[in-house]
VOKELO-56340 format. One record per residue (C-alpha): residue number from 1; chain; x, y, z. Coordinates in steps of 0.2 Angstrom, whole numbers. Layout:
BEGIN
(NUM, "A", (X, Y, Z)),
...
END
This chain:
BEGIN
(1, "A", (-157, 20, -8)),
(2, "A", (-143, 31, -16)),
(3, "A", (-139, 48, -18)),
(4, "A", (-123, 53, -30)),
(5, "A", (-112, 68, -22)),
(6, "A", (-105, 81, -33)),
(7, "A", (-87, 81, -39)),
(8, "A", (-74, 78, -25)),
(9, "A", (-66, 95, -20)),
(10, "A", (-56, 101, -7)),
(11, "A", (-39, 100, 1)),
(12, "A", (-29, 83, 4)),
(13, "A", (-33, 70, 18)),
(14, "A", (-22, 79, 30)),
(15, "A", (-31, 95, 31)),
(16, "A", (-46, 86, 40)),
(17, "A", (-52, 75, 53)),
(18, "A", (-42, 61, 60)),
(19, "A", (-26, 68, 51)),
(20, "A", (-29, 87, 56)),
(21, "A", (-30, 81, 74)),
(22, "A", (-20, 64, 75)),
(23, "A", (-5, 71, 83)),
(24, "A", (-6, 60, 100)),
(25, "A", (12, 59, 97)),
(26, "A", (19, 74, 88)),
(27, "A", (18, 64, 71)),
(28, "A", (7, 77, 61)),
(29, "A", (14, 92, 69)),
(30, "A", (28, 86, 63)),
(31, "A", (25, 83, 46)),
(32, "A", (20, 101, 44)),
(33, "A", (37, 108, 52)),
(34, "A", (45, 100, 37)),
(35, "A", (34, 102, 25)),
(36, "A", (41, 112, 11)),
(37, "A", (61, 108, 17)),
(38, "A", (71, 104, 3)),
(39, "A", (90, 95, 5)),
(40, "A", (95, 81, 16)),
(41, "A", (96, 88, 32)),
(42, "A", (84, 76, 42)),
(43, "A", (92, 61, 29)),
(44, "A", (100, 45, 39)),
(45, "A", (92, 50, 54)),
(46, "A", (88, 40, 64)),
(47, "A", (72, 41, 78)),
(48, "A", (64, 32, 90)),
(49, "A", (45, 33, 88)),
(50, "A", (33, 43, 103)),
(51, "A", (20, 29, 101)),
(52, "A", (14, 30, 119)),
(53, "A", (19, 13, 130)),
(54, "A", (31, 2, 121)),
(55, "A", (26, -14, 130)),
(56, "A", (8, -10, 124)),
(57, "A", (14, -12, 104)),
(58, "A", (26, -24, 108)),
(59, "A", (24, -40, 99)),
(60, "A", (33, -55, 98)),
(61, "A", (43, -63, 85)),
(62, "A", (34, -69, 68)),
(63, "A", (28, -87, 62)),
(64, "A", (41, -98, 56)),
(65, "A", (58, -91, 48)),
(66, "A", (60, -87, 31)),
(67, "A", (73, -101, 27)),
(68, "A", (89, -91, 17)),
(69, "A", (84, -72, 24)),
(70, "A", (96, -72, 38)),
(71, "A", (108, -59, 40)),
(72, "A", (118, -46, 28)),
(73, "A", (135, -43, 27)),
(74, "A", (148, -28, 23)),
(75, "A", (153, -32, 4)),
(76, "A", (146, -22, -9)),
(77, "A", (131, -27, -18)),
(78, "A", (131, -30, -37)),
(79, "A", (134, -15, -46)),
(80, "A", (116, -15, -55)),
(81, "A", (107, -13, -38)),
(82, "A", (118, 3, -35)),
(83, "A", (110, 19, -37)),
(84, "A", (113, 27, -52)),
(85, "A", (104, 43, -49)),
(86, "A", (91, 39, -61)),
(87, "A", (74, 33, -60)),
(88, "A", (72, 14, -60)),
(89, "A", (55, 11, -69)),
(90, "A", (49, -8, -65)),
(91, "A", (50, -18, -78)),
(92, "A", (32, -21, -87)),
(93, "A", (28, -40, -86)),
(94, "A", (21, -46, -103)),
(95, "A", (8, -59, -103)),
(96, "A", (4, -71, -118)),
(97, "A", (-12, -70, -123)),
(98, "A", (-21, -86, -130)),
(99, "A", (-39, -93, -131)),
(100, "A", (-48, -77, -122)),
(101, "A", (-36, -79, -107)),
(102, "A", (-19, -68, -104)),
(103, "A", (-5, -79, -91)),
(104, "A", (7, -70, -80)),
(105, "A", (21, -81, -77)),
(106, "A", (28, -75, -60)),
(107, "A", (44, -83, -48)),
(108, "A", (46, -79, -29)),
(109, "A", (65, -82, -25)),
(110, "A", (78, -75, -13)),
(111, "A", (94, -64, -20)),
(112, "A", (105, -50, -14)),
(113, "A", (104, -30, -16)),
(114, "A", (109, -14, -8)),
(115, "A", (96, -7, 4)),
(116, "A", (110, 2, 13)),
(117, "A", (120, 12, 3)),
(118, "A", (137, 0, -1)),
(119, "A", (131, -14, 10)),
(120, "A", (123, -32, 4)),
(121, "A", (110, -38, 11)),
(122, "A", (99, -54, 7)),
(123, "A", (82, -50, -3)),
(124, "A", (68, -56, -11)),
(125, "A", (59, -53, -26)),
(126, "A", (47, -58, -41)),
(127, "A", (57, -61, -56)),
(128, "A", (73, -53, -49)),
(129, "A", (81, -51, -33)),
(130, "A", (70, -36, -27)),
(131, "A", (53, -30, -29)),
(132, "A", (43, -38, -44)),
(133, "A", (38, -31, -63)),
(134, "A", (20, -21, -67)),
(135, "A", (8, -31, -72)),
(136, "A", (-5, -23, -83)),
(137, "A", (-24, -30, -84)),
(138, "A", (-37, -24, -92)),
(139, "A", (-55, -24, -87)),
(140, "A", (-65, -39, -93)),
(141, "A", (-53, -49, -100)),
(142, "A", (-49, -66, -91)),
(143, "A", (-32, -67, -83)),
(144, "A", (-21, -82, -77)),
(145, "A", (-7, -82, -65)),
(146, "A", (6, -95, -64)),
(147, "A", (16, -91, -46)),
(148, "A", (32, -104, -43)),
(149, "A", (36, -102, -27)),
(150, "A", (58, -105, -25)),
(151, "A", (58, -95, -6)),
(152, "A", (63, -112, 3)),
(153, "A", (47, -108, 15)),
(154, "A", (27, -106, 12)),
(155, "A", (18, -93, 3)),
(156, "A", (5, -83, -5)),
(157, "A", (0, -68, -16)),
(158, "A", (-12, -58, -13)),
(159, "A", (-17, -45, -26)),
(160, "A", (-21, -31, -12)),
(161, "A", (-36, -22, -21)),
(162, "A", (-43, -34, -33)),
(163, "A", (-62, -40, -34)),
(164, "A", (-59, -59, -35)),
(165, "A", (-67, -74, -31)),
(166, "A", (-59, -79, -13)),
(167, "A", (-52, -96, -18)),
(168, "A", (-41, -84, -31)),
(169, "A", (-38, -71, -17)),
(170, "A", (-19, -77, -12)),
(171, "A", (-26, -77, 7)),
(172, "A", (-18, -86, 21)),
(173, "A", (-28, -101, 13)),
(174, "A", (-21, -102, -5)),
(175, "A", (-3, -103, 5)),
(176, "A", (10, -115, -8)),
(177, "A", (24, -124, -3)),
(178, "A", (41, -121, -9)),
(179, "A", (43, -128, -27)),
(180, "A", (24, -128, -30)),
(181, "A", (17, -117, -44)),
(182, "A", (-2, -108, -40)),
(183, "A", (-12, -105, -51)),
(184, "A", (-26, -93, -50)),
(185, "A", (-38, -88, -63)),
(186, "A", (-52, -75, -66)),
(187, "A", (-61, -60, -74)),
(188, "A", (-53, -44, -70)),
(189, "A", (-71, -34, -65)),
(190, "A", (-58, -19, -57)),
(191, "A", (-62, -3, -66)),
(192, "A", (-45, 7, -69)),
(193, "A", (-36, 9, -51)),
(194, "A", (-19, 5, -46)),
(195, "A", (-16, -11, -36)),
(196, "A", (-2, -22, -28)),
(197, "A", (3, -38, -25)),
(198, "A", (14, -45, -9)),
(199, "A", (13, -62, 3)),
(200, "A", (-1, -65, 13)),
(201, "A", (4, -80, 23)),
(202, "A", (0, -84, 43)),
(203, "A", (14, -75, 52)),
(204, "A", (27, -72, 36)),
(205, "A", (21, -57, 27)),
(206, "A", (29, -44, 37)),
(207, "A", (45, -55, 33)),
(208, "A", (43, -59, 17)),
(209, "A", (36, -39, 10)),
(210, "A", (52, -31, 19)),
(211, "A", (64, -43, 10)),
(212, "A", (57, -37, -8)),
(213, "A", (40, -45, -12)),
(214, "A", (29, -33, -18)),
(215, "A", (27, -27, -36)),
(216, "A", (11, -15, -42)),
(217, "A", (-4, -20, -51)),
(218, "A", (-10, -9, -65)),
(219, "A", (-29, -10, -72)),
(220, "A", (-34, -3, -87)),
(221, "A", (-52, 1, -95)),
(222, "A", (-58, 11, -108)),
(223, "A", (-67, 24, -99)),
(224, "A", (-68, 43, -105)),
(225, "A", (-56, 46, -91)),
(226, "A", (-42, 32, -94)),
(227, "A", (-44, 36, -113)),
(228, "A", (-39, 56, -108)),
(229, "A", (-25, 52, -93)),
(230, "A", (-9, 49, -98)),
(231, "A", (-6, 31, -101)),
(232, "A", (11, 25, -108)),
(233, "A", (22, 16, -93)),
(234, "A", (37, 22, -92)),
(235, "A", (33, 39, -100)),
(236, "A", (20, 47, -95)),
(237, "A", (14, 33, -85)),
(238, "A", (25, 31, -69)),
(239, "A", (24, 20, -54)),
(240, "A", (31, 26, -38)),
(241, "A", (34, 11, -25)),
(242, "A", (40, 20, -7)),
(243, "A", (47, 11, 6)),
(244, "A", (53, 16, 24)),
(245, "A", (63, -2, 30)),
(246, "A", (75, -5, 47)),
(247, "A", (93, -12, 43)),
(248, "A", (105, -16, 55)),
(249, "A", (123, -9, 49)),
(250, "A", (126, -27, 42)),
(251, "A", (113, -25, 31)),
(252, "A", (100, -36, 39)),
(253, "A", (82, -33, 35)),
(254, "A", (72, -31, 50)),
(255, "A", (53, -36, 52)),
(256, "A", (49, -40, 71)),
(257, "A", (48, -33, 88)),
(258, "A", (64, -41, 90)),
(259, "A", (73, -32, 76)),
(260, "A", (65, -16, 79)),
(261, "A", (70, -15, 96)),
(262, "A", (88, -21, 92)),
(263, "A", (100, -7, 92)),
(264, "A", (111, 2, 79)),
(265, "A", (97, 5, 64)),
(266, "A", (94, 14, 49)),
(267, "A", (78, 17, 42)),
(268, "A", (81, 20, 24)),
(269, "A", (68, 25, 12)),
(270, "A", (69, 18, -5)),
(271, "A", (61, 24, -21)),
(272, "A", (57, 7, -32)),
(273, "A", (72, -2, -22)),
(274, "A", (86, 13, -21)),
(275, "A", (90, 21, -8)),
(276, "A", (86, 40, -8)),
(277, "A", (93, 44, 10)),
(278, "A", (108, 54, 3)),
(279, "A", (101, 54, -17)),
(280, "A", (87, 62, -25)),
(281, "A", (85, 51, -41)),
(282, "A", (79, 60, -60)),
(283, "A", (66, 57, -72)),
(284, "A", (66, 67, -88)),
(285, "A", (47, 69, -92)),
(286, "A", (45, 70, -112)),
(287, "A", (29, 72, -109)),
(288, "A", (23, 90, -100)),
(289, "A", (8, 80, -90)),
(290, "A", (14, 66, -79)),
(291, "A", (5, 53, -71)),
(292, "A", (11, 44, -56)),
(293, "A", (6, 31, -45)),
(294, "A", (14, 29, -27)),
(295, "A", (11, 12, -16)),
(296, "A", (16, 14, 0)),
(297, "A", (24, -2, 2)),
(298, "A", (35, 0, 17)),
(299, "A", (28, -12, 32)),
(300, "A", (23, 1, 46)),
(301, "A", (27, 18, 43)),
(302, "A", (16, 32, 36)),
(303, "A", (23, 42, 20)),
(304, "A", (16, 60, 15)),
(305, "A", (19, 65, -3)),
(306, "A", (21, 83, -7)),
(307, "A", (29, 95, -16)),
(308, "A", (47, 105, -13)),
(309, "A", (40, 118, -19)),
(310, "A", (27, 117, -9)),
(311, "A", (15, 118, -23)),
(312, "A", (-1, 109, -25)),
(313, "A", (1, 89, -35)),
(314, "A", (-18, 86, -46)),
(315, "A", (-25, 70, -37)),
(316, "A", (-35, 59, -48)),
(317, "A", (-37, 44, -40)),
(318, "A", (-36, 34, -19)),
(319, "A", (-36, 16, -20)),
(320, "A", (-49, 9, -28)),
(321, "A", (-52, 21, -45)),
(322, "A", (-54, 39, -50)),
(323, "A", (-61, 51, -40)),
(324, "A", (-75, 62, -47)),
(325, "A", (-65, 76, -53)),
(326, "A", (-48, 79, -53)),
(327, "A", (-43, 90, -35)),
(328, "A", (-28, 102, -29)),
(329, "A", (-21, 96, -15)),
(330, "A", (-3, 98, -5)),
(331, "A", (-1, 82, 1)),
(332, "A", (-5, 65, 0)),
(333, "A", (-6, 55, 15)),
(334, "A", (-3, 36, 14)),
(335, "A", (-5, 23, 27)),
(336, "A", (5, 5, 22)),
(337, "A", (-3, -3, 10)),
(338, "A", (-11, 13, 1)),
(339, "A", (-11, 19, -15)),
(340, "A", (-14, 38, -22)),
(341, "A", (-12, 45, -42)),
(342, "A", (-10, 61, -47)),
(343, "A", (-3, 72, -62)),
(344, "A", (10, 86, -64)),
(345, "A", (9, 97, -79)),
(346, "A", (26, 103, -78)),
(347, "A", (34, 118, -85)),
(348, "A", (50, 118, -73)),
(349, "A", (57, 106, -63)),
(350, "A", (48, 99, -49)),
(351, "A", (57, 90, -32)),
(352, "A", (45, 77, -26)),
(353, "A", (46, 75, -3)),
(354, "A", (40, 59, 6)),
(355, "A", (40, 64, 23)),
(356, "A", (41, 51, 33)),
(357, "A", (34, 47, 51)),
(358, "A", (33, 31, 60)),
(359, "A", (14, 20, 63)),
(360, "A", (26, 8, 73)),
(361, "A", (36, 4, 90)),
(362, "A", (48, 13, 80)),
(363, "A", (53, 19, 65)),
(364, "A", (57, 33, 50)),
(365, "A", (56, 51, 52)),
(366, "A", (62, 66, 40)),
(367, "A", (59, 72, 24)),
(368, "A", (67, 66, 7)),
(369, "A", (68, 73, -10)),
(370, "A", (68, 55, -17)),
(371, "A", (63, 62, -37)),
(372, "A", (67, 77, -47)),
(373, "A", (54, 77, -64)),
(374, "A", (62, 88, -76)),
(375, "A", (51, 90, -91)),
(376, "A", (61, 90, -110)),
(377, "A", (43, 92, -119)),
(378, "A", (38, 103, -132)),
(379, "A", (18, 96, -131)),
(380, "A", (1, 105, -126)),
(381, "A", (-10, 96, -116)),
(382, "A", (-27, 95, -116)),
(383, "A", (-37, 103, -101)),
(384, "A", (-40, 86, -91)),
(385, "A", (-58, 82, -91)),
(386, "A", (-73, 89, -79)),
(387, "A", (-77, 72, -73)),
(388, "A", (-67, 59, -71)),
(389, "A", (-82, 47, -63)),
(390, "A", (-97, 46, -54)),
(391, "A", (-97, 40, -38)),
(392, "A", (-113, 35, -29)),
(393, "A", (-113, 41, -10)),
(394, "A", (-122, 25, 1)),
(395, "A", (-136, 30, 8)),
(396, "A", (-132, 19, 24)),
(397, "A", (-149, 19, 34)),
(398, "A", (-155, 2, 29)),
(399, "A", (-138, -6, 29)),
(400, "A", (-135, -20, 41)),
(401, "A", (-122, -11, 56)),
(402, "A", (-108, -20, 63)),
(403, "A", (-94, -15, 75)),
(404, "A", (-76, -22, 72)),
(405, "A", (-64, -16, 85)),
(406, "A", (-48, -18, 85)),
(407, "A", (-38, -21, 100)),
(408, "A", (-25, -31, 112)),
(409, "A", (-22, -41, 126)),
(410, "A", (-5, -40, 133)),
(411, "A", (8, -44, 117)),
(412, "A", (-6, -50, 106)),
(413, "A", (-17, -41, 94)),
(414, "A", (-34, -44, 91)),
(415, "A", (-50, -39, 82)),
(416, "A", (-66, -42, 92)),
(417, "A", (-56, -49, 105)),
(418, "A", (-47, -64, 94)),
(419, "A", (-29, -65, 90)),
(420, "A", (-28, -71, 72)),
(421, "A", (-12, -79, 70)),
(422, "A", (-21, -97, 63)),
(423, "A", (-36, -98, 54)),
(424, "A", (-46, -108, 67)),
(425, "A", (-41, -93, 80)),
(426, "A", (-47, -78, 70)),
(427, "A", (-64, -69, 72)),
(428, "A", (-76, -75, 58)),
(429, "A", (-87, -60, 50)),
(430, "A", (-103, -70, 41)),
(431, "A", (-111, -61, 28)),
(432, "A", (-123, -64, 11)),
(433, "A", (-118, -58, -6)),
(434, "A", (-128, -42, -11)),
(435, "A", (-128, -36, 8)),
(436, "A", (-125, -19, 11)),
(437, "A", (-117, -15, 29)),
(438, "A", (-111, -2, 37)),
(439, "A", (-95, -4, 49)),
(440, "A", (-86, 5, 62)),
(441, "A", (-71, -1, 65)),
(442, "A", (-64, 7, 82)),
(443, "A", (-48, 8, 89)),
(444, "A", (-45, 0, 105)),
(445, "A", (-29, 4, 107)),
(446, "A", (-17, 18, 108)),
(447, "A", (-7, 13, 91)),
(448, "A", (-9, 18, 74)),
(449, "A", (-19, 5, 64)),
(450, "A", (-22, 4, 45)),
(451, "A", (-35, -5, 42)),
(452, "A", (-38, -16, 25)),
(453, "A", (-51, -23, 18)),
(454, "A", (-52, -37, 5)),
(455, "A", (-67, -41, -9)),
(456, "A", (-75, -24, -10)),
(457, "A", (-70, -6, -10)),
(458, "A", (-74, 4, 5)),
(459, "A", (-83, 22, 5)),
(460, "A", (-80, 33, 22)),
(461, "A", (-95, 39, 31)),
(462, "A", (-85, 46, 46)),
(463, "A", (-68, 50, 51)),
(464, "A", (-67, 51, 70)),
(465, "A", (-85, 57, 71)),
(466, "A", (-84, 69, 56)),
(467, "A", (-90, 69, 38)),
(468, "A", (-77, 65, 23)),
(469, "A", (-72, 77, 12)),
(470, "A", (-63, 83, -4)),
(471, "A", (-52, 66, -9)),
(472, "A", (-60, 56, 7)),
(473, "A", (-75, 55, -3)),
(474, "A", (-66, 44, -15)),
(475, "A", (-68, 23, -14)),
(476, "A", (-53, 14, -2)),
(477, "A", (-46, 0, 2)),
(478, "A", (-37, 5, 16)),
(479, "A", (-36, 17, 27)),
(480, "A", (-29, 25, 43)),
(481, "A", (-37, 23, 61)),
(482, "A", (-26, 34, 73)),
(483, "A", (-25, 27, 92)),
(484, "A", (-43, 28, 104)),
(485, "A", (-50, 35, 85)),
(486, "A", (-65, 27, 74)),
(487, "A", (-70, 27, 55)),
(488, "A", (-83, 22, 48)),
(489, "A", (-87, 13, 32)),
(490, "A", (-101, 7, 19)),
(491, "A", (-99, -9, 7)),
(492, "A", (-108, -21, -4)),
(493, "A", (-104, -37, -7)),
(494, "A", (-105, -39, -24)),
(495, "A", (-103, -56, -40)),
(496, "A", (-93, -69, -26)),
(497, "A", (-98, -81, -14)),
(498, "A", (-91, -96, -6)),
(499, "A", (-93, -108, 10)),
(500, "A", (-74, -114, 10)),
(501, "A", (-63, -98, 7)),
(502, "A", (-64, -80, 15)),
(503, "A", (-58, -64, 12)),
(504, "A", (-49, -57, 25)),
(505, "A", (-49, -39, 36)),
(506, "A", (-34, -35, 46)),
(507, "A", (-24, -21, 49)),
(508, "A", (-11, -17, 36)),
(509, "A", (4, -14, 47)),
(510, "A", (11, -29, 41)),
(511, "A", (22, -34, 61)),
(512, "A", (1, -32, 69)),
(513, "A", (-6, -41, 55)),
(514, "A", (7, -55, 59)),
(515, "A", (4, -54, 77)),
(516, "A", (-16, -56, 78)),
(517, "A", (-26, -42, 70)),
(518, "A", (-32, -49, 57)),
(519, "A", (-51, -58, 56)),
(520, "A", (-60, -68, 41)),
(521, "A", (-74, -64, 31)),
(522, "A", (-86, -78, 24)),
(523, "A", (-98, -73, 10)),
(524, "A", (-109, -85, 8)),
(525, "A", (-125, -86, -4)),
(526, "A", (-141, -79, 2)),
END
C-alpha cells in the first residue's frame, strides 16, 4: 500500500534531525558561527579534523598505484588552468545520434593543472586534463557510451544515480584495462535529476576522483516541471561541481591515510577545477531565474551551500528528481557524492558560500565565496509552478526489513562485519526484483559515513529516530549517517535483474569505500 504526502515544505536538511544535532565534533556548530561571513578570512586555513580517535578512522594505504599520478612540482601550470575570475562552465559533450541510439564518446587520461594556486600538479580527467564534459540524456531515448581508458592502470565509470541494468552500472565488475574501450548501452528510464559519473574500481576510486575524474550527468524529460525550469546550459542552466582536496605544497594530490596524515597541507576548494581559496569567481546571469546544480565531488568532506546574504536559495530538486514543490531554505547540506538544484530569481547581486567542514581523519574547514551571480536581465519570469511532482510516501509495513551496519575492526572498514576490498570478501545483500524493503543502516562507528546506494532511489523513513521533513521528504541517493547515528530507508527494486552482476552499497567517502565499506547487491529474478 501507498499514501502520497503533500508538497515538501520546510527549512533545509540542517535545521532537523541528524544535522541539528550531529555536532559530536563541533562540526555543525561550526557551520552556523560562519554562516553568513562574507571575505576570505577563514580562506587557506588549514585544520585538523575533531573526529574523535584517529587510530579508529585510520586506514591504510589504497589498492594498487595509479601509474603516472605521482608527485607535483613548483612550476606553474598552463596558463588555461589559471583562474580567470570567471566561471568555467563544463563543456557540453555532444552525442551523435543514429538508428534510435545517441553515443558518448569519452577518454580517461592523465594531464597536469593548477589545484594550488601557481603550482602544477598531475591530474586526470575525461576529455581533458581535469574533470570531464556534461553529458546530456534524455529520458527514454537509448544511449551508448564508448569509455577508452589511457590512465596506465584499471578502471571503471560509474554513473552514480543512474537506473541501469548492473552489467552497465561501471561497478567494480565492469573494471577495463588500460587501452581497452567499454562500452555500455541502455535506456535512460531516469526522470529529470542531476547525476554524476567518476571510477569505481576495488581500491582506486579515491585516487583516481581526487586526480580529476568526475564530470555531472544531466537527464532531461518533458514533464510540466522540466518544460517551466530554466533549461539552457550555460545560461540559465548552470552546473556547480565543489570540491574540498589535500595538496602537499608541491602540489601533490593526496587520497590516503598516508597522505592525510603527512604534513604541510592545504585543502583547497575548487569550483569546476579553480581554486576559490583566495578568488570568488563571476557569472553574469542574462537570465533573472537561475538554475544551478552543485555535486559535491570532493572525496570526504562535507559542503554546506548558502547564501552571503544570508538569504533563503529555492530548492527544487535532492538527488534523485524534483521535489514536490519548490521550498525556501538557507542552506543546503551535502555529503560526498550528493547532489541538490535550486533557482535564484535575482534582482542584485548574490555571493554564493560553501562552508566547508571535514567527514574525515582530517580535512577542510571555513567558509568561501566561490561565485558572485550578477544578473544583466531585463526578463519577467513566470511564478514557478505549484507542483513540481508527486512523490508517493512508502507505506513500509509490508516491506521486507533488513539491517545494514556499517562498522570496523581495527584499520579496516566493514559493512555487516565484512571488509569489502575484493569481490569475494564483501557482504552479499540477496534480493528479487519488485521487492519492497525497508533498511536501516546504522553506524557502528564514531565517524561520519555517507552512505550510497546504487539501482534505485531511496526514500527516508527516519533520521536518527525522527521523521523527515521539508526537502528530506524528497528521493536520494545518498545520504549522511553521523557517528553512533541511524537512517532509515525504503526502496523497490524495479525493471533489472541479473545472477552474474551486482549493484553495489558503500559508503561514499571515497578513502572508506576504498578501505572495506562497501557490500554487493544481487537482484535476481523472483
Amino acid at each position: 500500500m501507498t499514501h502520497t504526502t503533500d508538497p515538501a515544505s520546510g527549512a533545509g536538511r540542517q535545521s532537523k534531525g541528524a544535522h541539528a544535532r550531529s555536532g559530536r565534533d563541533g562540526r555543525d556548530e561550526h557551520a552556523k558561527e560562519t554562516r553568513g561571513r562574507g571575505g576570505k578570512g577563514l580562506h587557506r586555513r588549514k585544520f585538523l579534523g575533531g573526529m574523535a580517535g584517529v587510530g579508529l578512522g585510520a586506514v591504510g594505504a589504497a589498492g594498487a598505484t595509479f601509474s603516472l599520478l605521482t608527485g607535483g612540482n613548483n612550476s606553474k601550470a598552463a596558463a588555461a588552468t589559471e583562474a580567470t575570475g570567471t566561471l568555467t562552465v563544463p563543456d557540453l559533450l555532444e552525442g551523435t545520434a543514429s538508428d534510435g541510439t545517441t553515443t558518448f564518446t569519452l577518454t580517461a587520461k592523465t594531464g597536469t593543472g593548477e589545484v594550488l594556486s601557481g603550482v602544477s600538479s598531475t591530474t586526470a580527467g575525461y576529455n581533458g586534463t581535469f574533470l570531464g564534459p556534461t553529458m546530456k540524456w534524455t529520458k527514454g531515448d537509448t544511449v551508448l557510451m564508448n569509455i577508452t581508458n589511457s590512465l596506465g592502470d584499471d578502471t571503471t565509470v560509474h554513473f552514480h544515480g543512474a537506473h541501469v541494468p548492473p552489467k552497465m552500472d561501471g561497478g567494480p565488475q565492469n573494471s577495463f584495462a588500460d587501452g581497452e574501450t567499454w562500452s555500455p548501452t541502455f535506456e535512460v528510464l531516469d526522470e529529470a535529476k542531476t547525476l554524476w559519473y567518476h571510477p569505481h574500481a576495488l581500491g582506486t576510486t579515491a585516487e583516481q576522483v581526487v586526480h580529476g575524474l568526475a564530470g555531472m550527468i544531466i537527464v532531461e524529460d518533458d514533464s510540466d516541471a522540466s518544460a517551466a525550469l530554466p533549461s539552457e546550459y550555460g545560461v540559465d542552466d548552470i552546473p556547480i561541481i565543489l570540491q574540498c582536496l589535500a595538496v602537499d605544497s608541491s602540489g601533490d594530490i593526496k587520497y590516503d591515510v598516508t597522505g592525510y596524515l603527512s604534513s604541510g597541507l592545504s585543502y583547497p576548494v575548487l569550483c569546476n577545477g579553480t581554486n576559490v581559496d583566495s578568488t570568488t569567481l563571476g557569472f553574469t546571469a542574462t537570465k533573472k531565474r537561475t538554475r544551478f546544480r552543485v555535486l559535491n565531488a570532493s572525496p570526504a568532506d562535507i559542503l554546506t551551500i548558502q547564501r552571503g546574504d544570508g538569504g533563503t536559495l529555492t530548492q527544487i530538486a535532492t538527488d534523485q528528481g524534483y521535489l514536490t514543490e519548490a521550498t525556501e531554505v538557507t542552506t543546503i547540506r551535502l555529503v560526498a557524492g550528493a547532489r541538490a538544484e535550486f533557482v535564484l530569481d535575482l534582482e542584485d547581486a548574490v555571493t554564493l558560500q560553501a562552508v566547508v567542514t571535514t567527514g574525515w581523519i582530517r580535512g577542510g574547514s571555513g567558509t568561501y565565496d566561490f561565485l558572485t551571480v550578477t544578473p544583466d536581465a531585463s526578463d519577467t519570469p513566470e511564478d514557478l509552478p505549484s507542483t513540481l511532482n508527486t512523490i508517493t510516501r512508502y507505506d513500509t509495513s509490508d516491506f521486507t526489513a533488513r539491517t545494514i551496519t556499517l562498522g570496523q575492526s581495527g584499520q579496516t572498514m566493514t559493512i555487516n562485519g565484512s571488509a569489502g576490498t575484493s569481490m569475494a570478501s564483501m557482504a552479499m545483500i540477496s534480493t528479487t526484483l519488485d521487492a519492497e524493503e525497508v533498511w536501516t543502516i546504522k553506524n557502528g562507528t564514531q565517524l561520519e559515513h555517507s552512505f550510497h546506494l546504487h539501482d534505485v532511489p531511496f526514500q527516508l523513513i527516519e533520521i536518527n529516530g525522527e521523521e523527515p521533513t521539508g526537502v528530506d521528504l524528497g528521493w536520494f541517493d545518498t545520504y549522511e549517517v553521523v557517528g553512533g547515528g541511524s537512517i532509515k530507508i525504503a526502496m523497490k527494486f524495479t525493471d533489472f535483474a541479473d545472477d552474474t552482476y551486482m549493484y553495489m552499497l558503500h559508503c561514499h567517502l571515497l578513502q572508506h569505500e576504498d578501505e572495506g565499506m562497501m557490500a554487493s547487491l544481487m537482484v535476481t529474478e523472483s
